[in-house]
Structures are given as structure tokens and as C-alpha cells.
C-alpha positions as CSV (number, residue, x, y, z in Angstrom):
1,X,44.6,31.8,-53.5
2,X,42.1,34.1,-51.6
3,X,39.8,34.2,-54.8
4,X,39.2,30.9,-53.8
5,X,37.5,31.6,-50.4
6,X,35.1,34.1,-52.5
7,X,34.2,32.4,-56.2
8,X,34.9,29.5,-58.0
9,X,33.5,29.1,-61.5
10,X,31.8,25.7,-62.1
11,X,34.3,25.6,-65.5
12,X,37.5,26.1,-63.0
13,X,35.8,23.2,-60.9
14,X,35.2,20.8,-64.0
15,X,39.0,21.6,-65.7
16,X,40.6,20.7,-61.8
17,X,38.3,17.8,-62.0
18,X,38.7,16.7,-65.1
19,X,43.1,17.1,-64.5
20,X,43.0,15.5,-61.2
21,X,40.7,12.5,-62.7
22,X,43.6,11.8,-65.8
23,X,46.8,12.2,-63.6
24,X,45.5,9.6,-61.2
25,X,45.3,7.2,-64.3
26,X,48.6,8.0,-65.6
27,X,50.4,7.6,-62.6
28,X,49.1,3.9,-62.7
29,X,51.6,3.6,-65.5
30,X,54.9,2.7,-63.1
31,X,55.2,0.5,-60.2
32,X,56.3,3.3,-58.4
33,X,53.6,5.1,-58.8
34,X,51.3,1.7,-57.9
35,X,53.0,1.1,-54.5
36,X,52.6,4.9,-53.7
37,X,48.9,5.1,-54.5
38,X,48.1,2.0,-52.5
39,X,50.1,2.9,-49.4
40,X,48.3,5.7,-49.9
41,X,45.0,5.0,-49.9
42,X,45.9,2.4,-46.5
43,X,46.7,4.9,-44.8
44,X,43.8,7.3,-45.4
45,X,40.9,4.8,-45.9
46,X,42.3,1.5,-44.1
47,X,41.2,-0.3,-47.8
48,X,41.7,-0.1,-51.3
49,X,39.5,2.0,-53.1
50,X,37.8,1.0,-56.7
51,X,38.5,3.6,-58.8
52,X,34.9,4.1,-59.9
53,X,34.4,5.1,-56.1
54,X,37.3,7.2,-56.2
55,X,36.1,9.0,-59.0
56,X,32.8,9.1,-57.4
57,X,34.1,11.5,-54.5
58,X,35.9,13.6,-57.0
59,X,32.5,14.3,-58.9
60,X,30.3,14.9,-55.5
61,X,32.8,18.1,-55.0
62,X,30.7,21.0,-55.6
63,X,31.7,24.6,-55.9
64,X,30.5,25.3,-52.3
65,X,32.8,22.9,-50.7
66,X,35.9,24.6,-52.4
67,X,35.0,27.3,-51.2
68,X,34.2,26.4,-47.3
69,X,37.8,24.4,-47.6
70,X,39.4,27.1,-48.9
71,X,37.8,29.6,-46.0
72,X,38.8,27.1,-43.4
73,X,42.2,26.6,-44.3
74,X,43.3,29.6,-46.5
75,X,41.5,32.9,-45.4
76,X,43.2,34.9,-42.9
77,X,45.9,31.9,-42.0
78,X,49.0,32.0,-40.8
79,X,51.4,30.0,-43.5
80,X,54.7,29.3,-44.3
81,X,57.3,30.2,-46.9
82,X,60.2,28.3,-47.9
83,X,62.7,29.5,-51.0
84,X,65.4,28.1,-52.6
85,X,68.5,29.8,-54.5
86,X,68.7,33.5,-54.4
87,X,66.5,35.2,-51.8
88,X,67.5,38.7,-52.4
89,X,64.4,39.7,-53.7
90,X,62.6,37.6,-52.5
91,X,59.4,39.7,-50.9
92,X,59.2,39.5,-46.9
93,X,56.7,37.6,-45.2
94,X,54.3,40.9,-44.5
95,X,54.3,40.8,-47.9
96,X,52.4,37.5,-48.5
97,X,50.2,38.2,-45.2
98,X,48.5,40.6,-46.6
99,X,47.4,38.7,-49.4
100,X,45.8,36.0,-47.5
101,X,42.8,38.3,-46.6
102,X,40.6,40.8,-48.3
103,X,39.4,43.9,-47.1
104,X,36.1,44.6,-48.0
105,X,34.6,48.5,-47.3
């Protein structure tokens, strides 16, 4: 997850794209998934969005944002860890801390 805040290839960018772009047309396959999506997008944009504007959005995401996101919220953050099942060996939380940072010399 650090990577992030540092480089993001523009073929990483494209592939997330290109994913996020078909799963939000195959979850218009259910009803479920219809009511969700609208409630949704209600809630976020007060409207409906067209999915050519939608998709719009998705394709003005450049390489920079992800990266000033991914400073913002994921560098050097505080976050929380949740497990299920066996925890024995699971590591401790020092253990994901330090990952959340790099030290540059």
C-alpha cells in the first residue's frame, strides 16, 4: 500500500480502471445490486448519475491524484486491524506500522 503514495504505473492505473469500469456494469445484473447503486449514488450526489458521466470521472483520474489520495490517507496513518479465526500468528500491530511509512536516507 505505501508504493502507492510513491509510483503508480499508467498500466496499473488503466487495468484498475478498466476493472472498476466492468464490475459496475455487472452488478447492474440483479435488483439487488440496482437498489444498492441508486441509494448509492443519492446519497453521495443527491441525483442519479448517467453512466457515461460516471465513467467520465473514472477516466479524468490521473496517476497524480492516486498518488496525492494515497499520501493523504495512507502514508504515515494510523489504521486499524481486524482478524477473524486464529490469531496466533497473527503479526502485532507494530508490525503493520512500520509498513505504512518509508524511510528514505
Amino acid at each position: 500500500m505505501t508504493r502507492t503514495c510513491y509510483e503508480v504505473s499508467e498500466a496499473e492505473l488503466g487495468r484498475a480502471k478498466n476493472q472498476l469500469k466492468s464490475s459496475l456494469m455487472f452488478f447492474q445484473d440483479s435488483t439487488h445490486h440496482v437498489a444498492e447503486s441508486i441509494g448509492r449514488e443519492l446519497l453521495v450526489y443527491g441525483r442519479r448519475l448517467p453512466k457515461a458521466e460516471l465513467f467520465a470521472r473514472i477516466d479524468a483520474v490521473d496517476a497524480a491524484t492516486i498518488k496525492a489520495v494515497a499520501d493523504r490517507f495512507i502514508y504515515d496513518q494510523d489504521m486499524a486491524i481486524a482478524s477473524v479465526g486464529d490469531v496466533q500468528f497473527m503479526p502485532d500491530y507494530n508490525f503493520f506500522r512500520r509498513r505504512s511509512y518509508w524511510l528514505r536516507y
